[in-house]
N, C-alpha and C positions, 0 to 999 in steps of 0.2 A: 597520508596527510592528517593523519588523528581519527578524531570522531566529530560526526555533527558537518555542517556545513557542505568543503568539499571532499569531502571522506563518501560522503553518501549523491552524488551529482553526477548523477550516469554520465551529461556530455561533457564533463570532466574528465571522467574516468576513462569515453574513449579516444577525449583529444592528446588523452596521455600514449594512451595503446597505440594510437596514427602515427603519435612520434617516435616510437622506437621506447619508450619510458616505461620502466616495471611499477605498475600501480599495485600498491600490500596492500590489502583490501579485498571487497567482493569485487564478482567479475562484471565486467558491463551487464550481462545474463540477469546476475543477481539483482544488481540494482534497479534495471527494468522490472523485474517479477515482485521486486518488494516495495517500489516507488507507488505503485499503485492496490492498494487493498483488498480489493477485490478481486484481483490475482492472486494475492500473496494467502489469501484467505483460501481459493478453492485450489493453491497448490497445497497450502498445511492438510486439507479434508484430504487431495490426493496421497499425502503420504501419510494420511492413519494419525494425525497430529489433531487431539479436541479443539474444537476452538467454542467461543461462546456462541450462544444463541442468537440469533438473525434473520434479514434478508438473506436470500440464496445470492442477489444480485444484485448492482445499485440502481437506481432511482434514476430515471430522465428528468423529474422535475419534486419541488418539494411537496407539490402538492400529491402527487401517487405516492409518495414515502409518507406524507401526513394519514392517507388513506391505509395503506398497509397497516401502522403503527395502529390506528385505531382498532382497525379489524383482526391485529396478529396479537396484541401485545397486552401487556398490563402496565400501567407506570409505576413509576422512573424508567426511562429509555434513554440513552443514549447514542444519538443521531453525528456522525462524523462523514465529514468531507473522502472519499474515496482519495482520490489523489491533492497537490498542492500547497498541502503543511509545508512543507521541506523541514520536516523535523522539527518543529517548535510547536509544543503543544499536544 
């Protein structure tokens, strides 16, 4: 279905797979692993892939992430939402 949108829409992708419909694309698998950052992050460490500097893990609230940041970090930082972009931004 392209790129962007539902190209990248896990319950897309396996309301397609339910029906019988070959989805070109990543596999339901994929999309769950990479829909969310935080996984897609400690699969890339898994497979030996640099990633940038960070948390190990995300934050319950902004306030332990304000704390981390103070106490880990230098600024400029760059603070992003773990899941619910859907790709914009």
């Amino acid at each position: 279905p392209g790129y962007g949108f539902l190209s990248e829409n896990e319950a897309f992708c396996a309301a397609l797979c339910r029906a019988g419909i070959k989805f070109i694309g990543p596999t339901v698998e994929n999309l769950r692993q990479f829909g969310d950052k935080t996984t897609a992050k400690e699969l890339a460490i898994s497979m030996k892939v640099p990633v940038i500097a960070g948390s190990d893990e995300a934050f319950p609230s902004w306030k332990e992430a304000k704390t981390w940041i103070q106490e880990n970090t230098k600024y400029p930082v760059i603070v992003k939402a773990a899941m619910g972009g859907g790709g914009r931004g």
